[in-house]
C-alpha positions in Angstrom: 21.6 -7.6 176.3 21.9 -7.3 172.6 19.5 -8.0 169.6 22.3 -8.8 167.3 23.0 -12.7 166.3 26.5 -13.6 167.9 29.4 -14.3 165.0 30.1 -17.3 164.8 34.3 -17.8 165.7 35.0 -18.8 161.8 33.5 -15.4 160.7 35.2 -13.7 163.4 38.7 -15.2 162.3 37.3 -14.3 158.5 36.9 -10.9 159.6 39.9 -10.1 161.3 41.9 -11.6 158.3 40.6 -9.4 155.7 40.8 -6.3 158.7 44.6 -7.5 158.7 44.5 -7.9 154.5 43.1 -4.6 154.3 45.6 -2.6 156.9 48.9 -4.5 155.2 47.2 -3.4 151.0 47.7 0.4 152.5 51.6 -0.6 153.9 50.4 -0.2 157.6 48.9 3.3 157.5 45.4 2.8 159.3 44.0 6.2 158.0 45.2 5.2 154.6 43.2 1.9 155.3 40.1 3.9 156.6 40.2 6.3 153.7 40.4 3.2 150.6 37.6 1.5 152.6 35.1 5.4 152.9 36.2 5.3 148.8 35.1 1.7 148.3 31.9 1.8 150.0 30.9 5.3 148.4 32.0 3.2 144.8 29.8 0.7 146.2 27.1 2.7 147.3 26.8 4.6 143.7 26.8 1.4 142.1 23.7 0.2 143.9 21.8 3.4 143.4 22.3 3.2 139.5 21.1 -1.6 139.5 18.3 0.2 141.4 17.5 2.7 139.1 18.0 0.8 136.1 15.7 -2.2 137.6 13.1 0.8 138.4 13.0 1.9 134.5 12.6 -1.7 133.6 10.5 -2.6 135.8 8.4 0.6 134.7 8.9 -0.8 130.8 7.1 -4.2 131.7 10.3 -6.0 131.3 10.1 -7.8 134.8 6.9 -9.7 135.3 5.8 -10.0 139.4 6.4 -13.1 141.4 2.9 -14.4 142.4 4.6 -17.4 144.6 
């Protein structure tokens, strides 16, 4: 059996709509599809390495004071 949560039906109809969404943006062409989504998730990727590092240097500055609940 599987430790993953089961999707719900709504998410899997959301999913498979933007799955169709993304396959008709690149005219059909699946390893067109596959390539824009490798590009879009490197984009992605990069983008969340720089929040993380800028959060770091502030964080380092004393710019973000700690959550004591």
């Amino acid at each position: 059996m599987s430790s993953l949560p089961s999707a719900s039906t709504e998410d899997i109809d959301g999913l498979e709509t933007a799955v169709d969404e993304a396959i008709a943006a690149c005219g059909g062409d699946m390893r067109a599809t596959i390539r824009a989504l490798i590009v879009a998730n490197d984009y992605l990727e990069n983008e969340i390495s720089e929040l993380m590092k800028a959060v770091s240097r502030a964080h380092a500055r004393g710019r973000f004071n700690t959550y004591s609940g």
